[in-house]
GUNU-803049 format. One record per residue (C-alpha): residue number from 1; residue in three letters; x, y, z. Coordinates in nm, 2 decimals. Example, Ala and Ser with C-alpha at 12.3 -4.5 7.8 and 13.67 -1.06 7.14 Angstrom:
+------+------+--------+--------+--------+
: resi : resn :      X :      Y :      Z :
+------+------+--------+--------+--------+
:    1 :  Ala :   1.23 :  -0.45 :   0.78 :
:    2 :  Ser :   1.37 :  -0.11 :   0.71 :
+------+------+--------+--------+--------+
REM end
This chain:
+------+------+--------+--------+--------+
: resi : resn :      X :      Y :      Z :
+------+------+--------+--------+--------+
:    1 :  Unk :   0.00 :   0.00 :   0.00 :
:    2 :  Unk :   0.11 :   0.34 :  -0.08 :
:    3 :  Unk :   0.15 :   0.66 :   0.13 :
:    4 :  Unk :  -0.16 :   0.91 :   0.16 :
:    5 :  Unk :   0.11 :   1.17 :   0.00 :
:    6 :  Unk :   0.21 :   0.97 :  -0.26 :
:    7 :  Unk :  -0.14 :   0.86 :  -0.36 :
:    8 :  Unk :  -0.21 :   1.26 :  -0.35 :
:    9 :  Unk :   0.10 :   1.32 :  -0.55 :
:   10 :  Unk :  -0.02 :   1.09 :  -0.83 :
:   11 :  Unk :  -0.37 :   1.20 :  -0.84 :
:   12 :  Unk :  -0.27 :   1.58 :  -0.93 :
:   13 :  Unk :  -0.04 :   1.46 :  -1.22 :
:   14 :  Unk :  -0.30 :   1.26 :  -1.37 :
:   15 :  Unk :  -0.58 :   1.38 :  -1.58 :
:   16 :  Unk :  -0.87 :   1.27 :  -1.54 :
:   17 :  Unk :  -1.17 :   1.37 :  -1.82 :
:   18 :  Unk :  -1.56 :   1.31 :  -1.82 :
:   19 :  Unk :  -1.74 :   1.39 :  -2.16 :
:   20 :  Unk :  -2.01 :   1.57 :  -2.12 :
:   21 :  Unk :  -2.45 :   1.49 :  -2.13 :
:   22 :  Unk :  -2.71 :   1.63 :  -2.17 :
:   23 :  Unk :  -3.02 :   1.50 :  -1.92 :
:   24 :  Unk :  -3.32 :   1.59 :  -1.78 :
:   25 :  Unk :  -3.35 :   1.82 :  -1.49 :
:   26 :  Unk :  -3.49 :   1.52 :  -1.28 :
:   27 :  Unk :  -3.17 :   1.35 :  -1.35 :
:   28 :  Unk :  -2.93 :   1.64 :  -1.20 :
:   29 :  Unk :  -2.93 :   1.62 :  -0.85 :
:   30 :  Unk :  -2.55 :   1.55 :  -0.75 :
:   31 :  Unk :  -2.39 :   1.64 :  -1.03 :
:   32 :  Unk :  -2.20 :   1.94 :  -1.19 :
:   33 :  Unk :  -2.29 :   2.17 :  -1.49 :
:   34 :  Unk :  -2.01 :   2.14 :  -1.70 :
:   35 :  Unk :  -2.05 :   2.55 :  -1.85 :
:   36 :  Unk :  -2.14 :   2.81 :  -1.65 :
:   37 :  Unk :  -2.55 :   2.90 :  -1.62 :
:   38 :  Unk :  -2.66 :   3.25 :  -1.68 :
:   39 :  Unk :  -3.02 :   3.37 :  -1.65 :
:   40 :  Unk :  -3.19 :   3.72 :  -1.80 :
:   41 :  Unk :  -3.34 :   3.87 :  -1.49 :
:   42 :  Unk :  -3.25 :   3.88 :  -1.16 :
:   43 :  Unk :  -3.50 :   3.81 :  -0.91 :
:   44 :  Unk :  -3.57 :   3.95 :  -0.64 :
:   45 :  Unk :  -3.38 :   4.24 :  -0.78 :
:   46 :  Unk :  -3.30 :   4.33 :  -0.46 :
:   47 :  Unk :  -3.20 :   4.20 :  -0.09 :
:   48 :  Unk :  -3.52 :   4.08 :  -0.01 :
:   49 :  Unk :  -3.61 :   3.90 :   0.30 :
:   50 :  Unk :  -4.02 :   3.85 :   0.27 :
:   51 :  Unk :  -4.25 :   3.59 :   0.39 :
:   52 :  Unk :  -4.53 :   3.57 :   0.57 :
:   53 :  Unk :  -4.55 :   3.44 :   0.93 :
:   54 :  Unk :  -4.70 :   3.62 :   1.27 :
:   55 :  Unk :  -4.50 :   3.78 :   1.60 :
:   56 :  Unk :  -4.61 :   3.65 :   1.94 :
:   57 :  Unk :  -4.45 :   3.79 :   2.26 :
:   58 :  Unk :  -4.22 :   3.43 :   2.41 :
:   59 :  Unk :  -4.32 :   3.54 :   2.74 :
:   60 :  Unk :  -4.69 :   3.51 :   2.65 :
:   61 :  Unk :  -4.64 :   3.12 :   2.51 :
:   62 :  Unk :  -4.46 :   3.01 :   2.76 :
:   63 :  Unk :  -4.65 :   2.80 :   2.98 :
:   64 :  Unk :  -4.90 :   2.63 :   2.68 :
:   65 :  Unk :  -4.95 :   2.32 :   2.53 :
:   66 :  Unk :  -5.17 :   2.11 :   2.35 :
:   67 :  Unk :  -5.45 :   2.07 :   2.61 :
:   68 :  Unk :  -5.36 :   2.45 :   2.76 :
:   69 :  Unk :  -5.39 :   2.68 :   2.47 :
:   70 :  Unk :  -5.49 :   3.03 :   2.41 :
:   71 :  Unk :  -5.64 :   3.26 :   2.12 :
:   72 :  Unk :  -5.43 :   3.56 :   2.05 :
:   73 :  Unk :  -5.58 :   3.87 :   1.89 :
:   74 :  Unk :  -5.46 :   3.99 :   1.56 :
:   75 :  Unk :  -5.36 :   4.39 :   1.61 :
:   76 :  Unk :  -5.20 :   4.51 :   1.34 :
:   77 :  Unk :  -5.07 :   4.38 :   1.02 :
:   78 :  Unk :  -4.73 :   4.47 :   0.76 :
:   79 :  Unk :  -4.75 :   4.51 :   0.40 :
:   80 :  Unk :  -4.44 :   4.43 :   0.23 :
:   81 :  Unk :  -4.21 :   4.71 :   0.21 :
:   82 :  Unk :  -4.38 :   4.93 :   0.46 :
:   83 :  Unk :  -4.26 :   5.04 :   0.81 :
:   84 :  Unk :  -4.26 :   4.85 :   1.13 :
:   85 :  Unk :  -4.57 :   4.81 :   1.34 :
:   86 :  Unk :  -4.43 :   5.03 :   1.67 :
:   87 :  Unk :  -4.74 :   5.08 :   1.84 :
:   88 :  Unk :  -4.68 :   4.94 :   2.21 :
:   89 :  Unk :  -4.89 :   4.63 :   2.32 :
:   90 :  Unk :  -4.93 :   4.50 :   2.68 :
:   91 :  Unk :  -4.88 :   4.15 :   2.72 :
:   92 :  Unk :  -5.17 :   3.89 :   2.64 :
:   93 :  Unk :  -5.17 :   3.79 :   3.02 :
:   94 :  Unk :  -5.27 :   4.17 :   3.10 :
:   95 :  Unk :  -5.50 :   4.18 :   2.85 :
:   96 :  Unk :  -5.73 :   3.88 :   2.92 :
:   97 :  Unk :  -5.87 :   3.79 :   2.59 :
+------+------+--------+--------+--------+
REM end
């Protein structure tokens, strides 16, 4: 058996070349484009960070479970690219929905 070195050694003067395929897209995964892909757009054309989801206070969650659960009111919402929603909210135990 040879060296890990010497195995390395022999591997970078040897050239190794794979022809290239064409295949389906549902045949790619794990393997490498052999050019470079370009597309005509770029989307989103900027840093853009957008989804939808909802902001509960921790605090407010952290004693429920499955049987112990609790309806929280919906009191503002965001549109995409607008300003934060500042306006100051006690916490859902003070409030006593």
């Amino acid at each position: 058996m040879i060296s890990y070195s010497k195995s390395k050694a022999i591997l970078k003067k040897s050239i190794i070349k794979l022809g290239d395929e064409f295949i389906n897209t549902d045949n790619c995964l794990n393997r490498v484009t052999s050019k470079n892909i370009y597309v005509n757009s770029f989307y989103p054309s900027g840093n853009n960070a957008a989804f939808d989801g909802y902001a509960v206070k921790s605090s407010d969650t952290s004693k429920l479970n499955k049987k112990k659960f609790v309806r929280f009111k919906i009191i503002g919402t965001i549109a995409a690219g607008k300003n934060l929603y500042k306006k100051k909210q006690r916490s859902f135990k003070q409030l006593r929905l």
